[in-house]
ZADRENMI-86853 format. One record per residue: residue number from 1; x, z, y of N, C-alpha, C in turn. Coordinates in steps of 0.2 Angstrom, whole numbers, padded with zeros to 4 digits. Last residue first. Layout:
% ZADRENMI-86853
NUM_X_Z_Y_X_Z_Y_X_Z_Y
...
//
This chain:
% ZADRENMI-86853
223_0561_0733_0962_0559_0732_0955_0558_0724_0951
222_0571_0738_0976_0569_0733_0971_0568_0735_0963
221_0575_0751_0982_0568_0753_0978_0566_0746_0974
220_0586_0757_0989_0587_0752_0986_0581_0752_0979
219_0587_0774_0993_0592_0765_0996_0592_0760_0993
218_0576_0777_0984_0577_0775_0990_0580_0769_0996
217_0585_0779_0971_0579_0773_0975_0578_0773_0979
216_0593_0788_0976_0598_0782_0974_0590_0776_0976
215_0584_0798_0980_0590_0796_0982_0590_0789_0984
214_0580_0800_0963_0573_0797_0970_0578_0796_0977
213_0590_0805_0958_0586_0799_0956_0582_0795_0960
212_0589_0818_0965_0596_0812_0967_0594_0805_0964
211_0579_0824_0961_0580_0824_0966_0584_0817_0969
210_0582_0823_0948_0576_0819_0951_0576_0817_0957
209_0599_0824_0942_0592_0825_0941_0586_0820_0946
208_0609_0812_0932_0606_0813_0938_0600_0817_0937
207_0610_0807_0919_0616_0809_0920_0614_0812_0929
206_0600_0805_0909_0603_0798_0916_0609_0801_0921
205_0596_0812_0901_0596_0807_0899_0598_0802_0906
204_0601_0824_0908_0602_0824_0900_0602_0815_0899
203_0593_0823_0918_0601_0823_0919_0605_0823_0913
202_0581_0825_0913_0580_0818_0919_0589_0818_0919
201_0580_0836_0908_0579_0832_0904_0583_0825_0909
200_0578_0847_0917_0584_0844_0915_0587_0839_0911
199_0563_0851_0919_0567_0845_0922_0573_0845_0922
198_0560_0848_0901_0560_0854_0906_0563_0847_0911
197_0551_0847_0885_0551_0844_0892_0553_0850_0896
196_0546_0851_0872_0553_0854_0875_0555_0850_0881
195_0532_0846_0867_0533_0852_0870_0541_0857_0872
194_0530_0835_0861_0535_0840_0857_0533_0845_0859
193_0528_0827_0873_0522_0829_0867_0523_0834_0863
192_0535_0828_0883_0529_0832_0884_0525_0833_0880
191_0546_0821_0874_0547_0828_0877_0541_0833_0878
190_0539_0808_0875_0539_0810_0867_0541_0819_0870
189_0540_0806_0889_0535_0805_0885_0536_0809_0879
188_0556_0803_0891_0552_0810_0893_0546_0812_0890
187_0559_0790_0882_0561_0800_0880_0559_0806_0884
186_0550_0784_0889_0549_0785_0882_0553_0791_0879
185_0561_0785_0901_0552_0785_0901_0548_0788_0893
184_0572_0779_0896_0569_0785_0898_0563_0789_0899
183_0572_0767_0892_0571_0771_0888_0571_0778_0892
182_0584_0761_0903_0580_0759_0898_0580_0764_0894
181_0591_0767_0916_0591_0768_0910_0586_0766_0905
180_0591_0761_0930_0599_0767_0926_0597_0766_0921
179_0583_0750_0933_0591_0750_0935_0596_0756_0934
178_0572_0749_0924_0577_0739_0928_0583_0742_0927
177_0569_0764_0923_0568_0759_0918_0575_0751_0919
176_0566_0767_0938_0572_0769_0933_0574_0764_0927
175_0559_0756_0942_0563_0756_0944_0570_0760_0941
174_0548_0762_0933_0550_0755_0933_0555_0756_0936
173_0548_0775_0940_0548_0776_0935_0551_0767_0932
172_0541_0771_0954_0546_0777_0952_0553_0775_0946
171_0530_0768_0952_0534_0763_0952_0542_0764_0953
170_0524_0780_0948_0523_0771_0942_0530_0769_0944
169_0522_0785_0958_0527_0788_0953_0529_0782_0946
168_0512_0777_0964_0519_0780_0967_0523_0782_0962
167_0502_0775_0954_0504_0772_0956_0511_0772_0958
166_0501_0795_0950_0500_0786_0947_0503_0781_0953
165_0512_0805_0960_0508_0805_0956_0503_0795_0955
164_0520_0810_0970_0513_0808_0972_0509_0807_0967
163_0532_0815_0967_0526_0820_0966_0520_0817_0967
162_0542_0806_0974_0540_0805_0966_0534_0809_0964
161_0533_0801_0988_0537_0807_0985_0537_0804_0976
160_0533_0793_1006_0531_0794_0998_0536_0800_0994
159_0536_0791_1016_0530_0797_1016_0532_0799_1008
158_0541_0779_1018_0546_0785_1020_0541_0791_1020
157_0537_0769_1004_0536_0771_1009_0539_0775_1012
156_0540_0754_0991_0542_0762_0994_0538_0764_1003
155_0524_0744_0986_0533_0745_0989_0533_0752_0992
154_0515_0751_0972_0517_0750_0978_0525_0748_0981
153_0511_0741_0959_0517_0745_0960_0515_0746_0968
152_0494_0734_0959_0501_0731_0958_0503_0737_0960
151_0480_0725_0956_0481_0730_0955_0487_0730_0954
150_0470_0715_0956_0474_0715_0963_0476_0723_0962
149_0464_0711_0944_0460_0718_0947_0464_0720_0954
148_0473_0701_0942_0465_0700_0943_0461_0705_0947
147_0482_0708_0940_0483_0706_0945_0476_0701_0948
146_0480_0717_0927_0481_0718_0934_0481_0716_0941
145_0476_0713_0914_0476_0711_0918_0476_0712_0925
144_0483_0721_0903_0481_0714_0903_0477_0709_0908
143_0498_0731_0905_0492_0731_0904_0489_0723_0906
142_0509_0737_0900_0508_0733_0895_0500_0731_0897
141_0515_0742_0914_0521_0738_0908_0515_0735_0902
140_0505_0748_0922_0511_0741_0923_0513_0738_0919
139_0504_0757_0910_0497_0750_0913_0499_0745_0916
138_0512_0763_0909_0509_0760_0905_0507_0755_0908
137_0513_0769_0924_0518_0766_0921_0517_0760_0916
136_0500_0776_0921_0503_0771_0927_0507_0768_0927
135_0506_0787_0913_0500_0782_0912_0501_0776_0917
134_0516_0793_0921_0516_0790_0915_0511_0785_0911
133_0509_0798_0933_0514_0793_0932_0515_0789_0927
132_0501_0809_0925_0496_0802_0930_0504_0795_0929
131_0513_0816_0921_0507_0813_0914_0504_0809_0919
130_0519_0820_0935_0523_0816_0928_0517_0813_0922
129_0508_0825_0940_0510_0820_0943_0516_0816_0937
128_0507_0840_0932_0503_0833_0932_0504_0827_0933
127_0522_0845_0924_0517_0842_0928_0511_0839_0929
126_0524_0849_0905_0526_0846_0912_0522_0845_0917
125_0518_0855_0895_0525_0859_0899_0525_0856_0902
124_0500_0855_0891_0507_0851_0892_0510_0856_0897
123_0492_0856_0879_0493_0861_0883_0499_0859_0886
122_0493_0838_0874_0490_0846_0872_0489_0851_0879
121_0497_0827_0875_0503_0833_0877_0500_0837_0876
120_0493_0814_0871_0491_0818_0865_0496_0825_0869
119_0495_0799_0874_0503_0803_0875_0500_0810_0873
118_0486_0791_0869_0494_0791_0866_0496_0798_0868
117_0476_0798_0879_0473_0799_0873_0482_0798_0869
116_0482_0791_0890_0484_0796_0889_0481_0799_0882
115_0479_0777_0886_0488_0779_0887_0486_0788_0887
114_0468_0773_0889_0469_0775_0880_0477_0779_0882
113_0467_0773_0906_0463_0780_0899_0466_0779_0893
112_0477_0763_0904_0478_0769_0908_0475_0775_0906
111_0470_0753_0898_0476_0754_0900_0476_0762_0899
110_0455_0753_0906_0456_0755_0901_0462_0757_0895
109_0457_0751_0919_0458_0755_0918_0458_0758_0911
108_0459_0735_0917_0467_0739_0913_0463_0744_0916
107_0449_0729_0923_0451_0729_0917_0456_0736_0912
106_0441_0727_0938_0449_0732_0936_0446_0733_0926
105_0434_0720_0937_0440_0717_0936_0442_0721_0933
104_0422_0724_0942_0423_0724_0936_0428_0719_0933
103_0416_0736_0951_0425_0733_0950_0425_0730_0943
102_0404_0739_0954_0410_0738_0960_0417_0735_0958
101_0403_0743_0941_0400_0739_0944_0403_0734_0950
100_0411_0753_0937_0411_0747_0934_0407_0741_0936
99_0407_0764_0946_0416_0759_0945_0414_0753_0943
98_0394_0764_0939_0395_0763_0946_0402_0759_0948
97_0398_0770_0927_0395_0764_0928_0395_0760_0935
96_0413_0777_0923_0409_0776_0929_0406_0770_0926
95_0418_0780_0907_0421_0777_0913_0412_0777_0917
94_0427_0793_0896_0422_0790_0899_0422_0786_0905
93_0436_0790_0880_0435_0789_0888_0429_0788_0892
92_0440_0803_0868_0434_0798_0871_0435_0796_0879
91_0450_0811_0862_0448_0804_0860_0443_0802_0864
90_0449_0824_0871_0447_0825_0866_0446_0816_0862
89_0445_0815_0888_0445_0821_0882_0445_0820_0877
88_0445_0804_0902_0449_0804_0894_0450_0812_0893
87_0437_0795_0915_0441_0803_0912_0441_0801_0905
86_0436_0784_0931_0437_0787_0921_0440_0792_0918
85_0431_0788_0942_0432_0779_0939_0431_0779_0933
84_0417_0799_0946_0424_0798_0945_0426_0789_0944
83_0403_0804_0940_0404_0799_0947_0411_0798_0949
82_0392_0799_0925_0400_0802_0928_0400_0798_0936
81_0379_0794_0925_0381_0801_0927_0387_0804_0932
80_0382_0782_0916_0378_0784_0924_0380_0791_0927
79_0395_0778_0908_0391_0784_0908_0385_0782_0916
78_0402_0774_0894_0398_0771_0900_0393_0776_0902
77_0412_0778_0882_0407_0778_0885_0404_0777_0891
76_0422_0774_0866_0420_0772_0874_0412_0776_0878
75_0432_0783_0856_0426_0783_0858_0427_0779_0865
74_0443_0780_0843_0442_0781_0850_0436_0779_0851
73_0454_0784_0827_0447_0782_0832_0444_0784_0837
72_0467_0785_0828_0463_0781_0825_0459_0778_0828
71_0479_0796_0836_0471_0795_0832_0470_0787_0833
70_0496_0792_0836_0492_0794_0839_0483_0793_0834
69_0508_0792_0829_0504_0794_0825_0497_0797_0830
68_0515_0783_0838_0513_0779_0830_0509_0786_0827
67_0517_0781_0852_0517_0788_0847_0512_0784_0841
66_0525_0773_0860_0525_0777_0861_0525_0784_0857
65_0522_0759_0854_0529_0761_0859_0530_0769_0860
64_0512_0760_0845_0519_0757_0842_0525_0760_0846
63_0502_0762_0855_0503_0769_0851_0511_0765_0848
62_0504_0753_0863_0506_0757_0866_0506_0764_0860
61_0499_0743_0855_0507_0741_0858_0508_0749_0859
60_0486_0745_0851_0491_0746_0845_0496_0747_0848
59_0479_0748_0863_0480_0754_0861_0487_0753_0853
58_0479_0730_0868_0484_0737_0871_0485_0743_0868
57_0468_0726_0861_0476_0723_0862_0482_0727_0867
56_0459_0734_0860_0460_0731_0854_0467_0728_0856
55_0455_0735_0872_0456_0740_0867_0458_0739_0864
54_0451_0722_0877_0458_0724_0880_0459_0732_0877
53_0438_0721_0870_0445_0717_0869_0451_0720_0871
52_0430_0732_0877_0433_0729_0870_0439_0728_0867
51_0430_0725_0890_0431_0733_0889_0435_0732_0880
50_0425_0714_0886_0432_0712_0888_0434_0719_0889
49_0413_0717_0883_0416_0713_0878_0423_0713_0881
48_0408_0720_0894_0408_0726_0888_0414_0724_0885
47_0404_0712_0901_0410_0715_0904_0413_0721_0897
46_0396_0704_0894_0402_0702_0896_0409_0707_0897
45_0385_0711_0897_0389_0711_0890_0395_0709_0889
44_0384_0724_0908_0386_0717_0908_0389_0714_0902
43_0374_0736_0912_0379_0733_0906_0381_0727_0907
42_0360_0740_0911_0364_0734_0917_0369_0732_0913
41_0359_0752_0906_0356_0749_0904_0355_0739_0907
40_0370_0765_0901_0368_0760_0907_0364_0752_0903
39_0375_0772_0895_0367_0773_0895_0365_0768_0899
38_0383_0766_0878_0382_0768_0885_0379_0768_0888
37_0397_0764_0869_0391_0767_0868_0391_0768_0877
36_0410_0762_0853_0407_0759_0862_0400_0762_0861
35_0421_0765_0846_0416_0765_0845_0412_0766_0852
34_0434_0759_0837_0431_0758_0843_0424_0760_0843
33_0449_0759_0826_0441_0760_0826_0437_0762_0833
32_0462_0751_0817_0460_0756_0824_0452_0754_0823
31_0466_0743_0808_0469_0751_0808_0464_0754_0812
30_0462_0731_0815_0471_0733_0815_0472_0738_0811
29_0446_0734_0818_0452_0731_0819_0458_0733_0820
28_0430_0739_0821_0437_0741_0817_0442_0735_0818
27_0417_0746_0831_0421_0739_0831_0426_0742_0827
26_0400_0752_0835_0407_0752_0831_0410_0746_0830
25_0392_0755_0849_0393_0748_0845_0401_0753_0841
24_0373_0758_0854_0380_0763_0850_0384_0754_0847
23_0364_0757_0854_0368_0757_0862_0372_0759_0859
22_0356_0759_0843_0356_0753_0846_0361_0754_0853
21_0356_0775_0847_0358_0772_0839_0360_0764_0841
20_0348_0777_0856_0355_0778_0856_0360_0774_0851
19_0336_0771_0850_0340_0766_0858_0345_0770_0857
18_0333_0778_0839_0333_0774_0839_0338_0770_0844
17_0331_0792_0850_0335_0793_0844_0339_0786_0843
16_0318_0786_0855_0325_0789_0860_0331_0789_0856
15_0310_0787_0847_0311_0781_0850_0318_0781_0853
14_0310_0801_0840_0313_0793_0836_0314_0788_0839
13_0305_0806_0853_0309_0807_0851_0315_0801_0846
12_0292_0799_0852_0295_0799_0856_0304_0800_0856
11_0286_0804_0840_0286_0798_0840_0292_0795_0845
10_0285_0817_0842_0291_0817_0838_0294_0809_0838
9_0276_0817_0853_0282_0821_0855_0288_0816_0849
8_0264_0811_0846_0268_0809_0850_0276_0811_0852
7_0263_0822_0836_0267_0817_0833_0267_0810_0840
6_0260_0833_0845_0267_0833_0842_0268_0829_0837
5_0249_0825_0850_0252_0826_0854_0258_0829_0850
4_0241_0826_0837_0243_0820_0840_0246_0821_0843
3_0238_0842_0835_0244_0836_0829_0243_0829_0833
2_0231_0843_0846_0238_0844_0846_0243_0842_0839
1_0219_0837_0842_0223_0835_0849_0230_0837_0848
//
């Protein structure tokens, strides 16, 4: 009786082992290596397939633009458990099955998670609300679907702060980008990866610090 019930146990085991195995999907393309996997058993293949795709055509543009020598290989995961939309450690995004259920437009969060695996700031010298921006930025500027996902810049508010962090700081940042300086974005970025990011950089590179930068938007927030 107990060699059959620990070769049930083990039986069990190999069965579990095997579905992970089978829920595991690697994809190569360009250079880059994908490696999807998820417990959710509802999945919409469909929706997987577009999780995919828009991997595969956003993480080259954004590592080209931003950091060519970001990793290679990125993990996907679908989790049930996580209760968040999507978090990114260490190369892997994990995203909400639940999100994903209730919004299986929003596409480009995957934008947004691969942007910060790019931007790689380690133990980062800068803020939070500048690395949430900076991703949000991304997602405006290269992401492939947003307006399916009814996901856009906000117009200015008299509450808002450049401190507010994703969205608000997004559009922040776009409007530096149209109307003082092309490239800037990309010179604070690289700064937070280096680790010589201070907030004099903002006056180094635009001749204005933040304070007076969010000013000049203010009277005049067109993107």
């Amino acid at each position: 009786m107990k060699k059959i019930f620990t070769l049930s146990i083990c039986a069990m085991l190999i069965s579990a082992f095997s579905a992970q195995l089978k829920a595991q999907e690697i994809t190569k393309k360009s250079g880059y290596t994908l490696s999807f996997e998820s417990n959710f058993a509802e999945l919409d293949p469909q929706l997987k397939k577009r999780l995919i795709k828009t991997f595969f055509e956003v993480y080259p543009k954004l590592a080209k633009e931003y950091n060519p020598s970001t990793i290679k290989e990125v993990k996907f995961f679908v989790d049930t458990a996580y209760k968040g939309v999507a978090a990114t450690a260490d190369g892997k995004v994990t995203f909400s099955s639940l999100w994903m259920v209730k919004h299986p437009e929003d596409i480009d969060v995957v934008t947004h998670e691969v942007m910060h695996i790019v931007q790689d700031y380690g133990r980062s010298v800068g803020p939070g609300w500048l690395t949430e921006g900076i991703a949000d930025y991304a997602r405006y500027k290269f992401g492939v679907d947003n307006a399916g996902a009814k996901w856009s810049l906000p117009a200015l508010k008299p509450e808002h702060s450049y401190k507010n962090s994703y969205r608000i700081t997004a559009a922040f940042f776009a409007w530096m980008e149209k109307n003082v300086k092309p490239g800037t974005i990309k010179a604070v970025d690289a700064s937070l990866r280096d680790h010589t990011y201070t907030k004099e950089i903002w006056t180094k590179l635009t001749g204005k610090d933040l304070d007076a930068l969010w000013a000049d938007y203010v009277k005049n927030s067109q993107v």
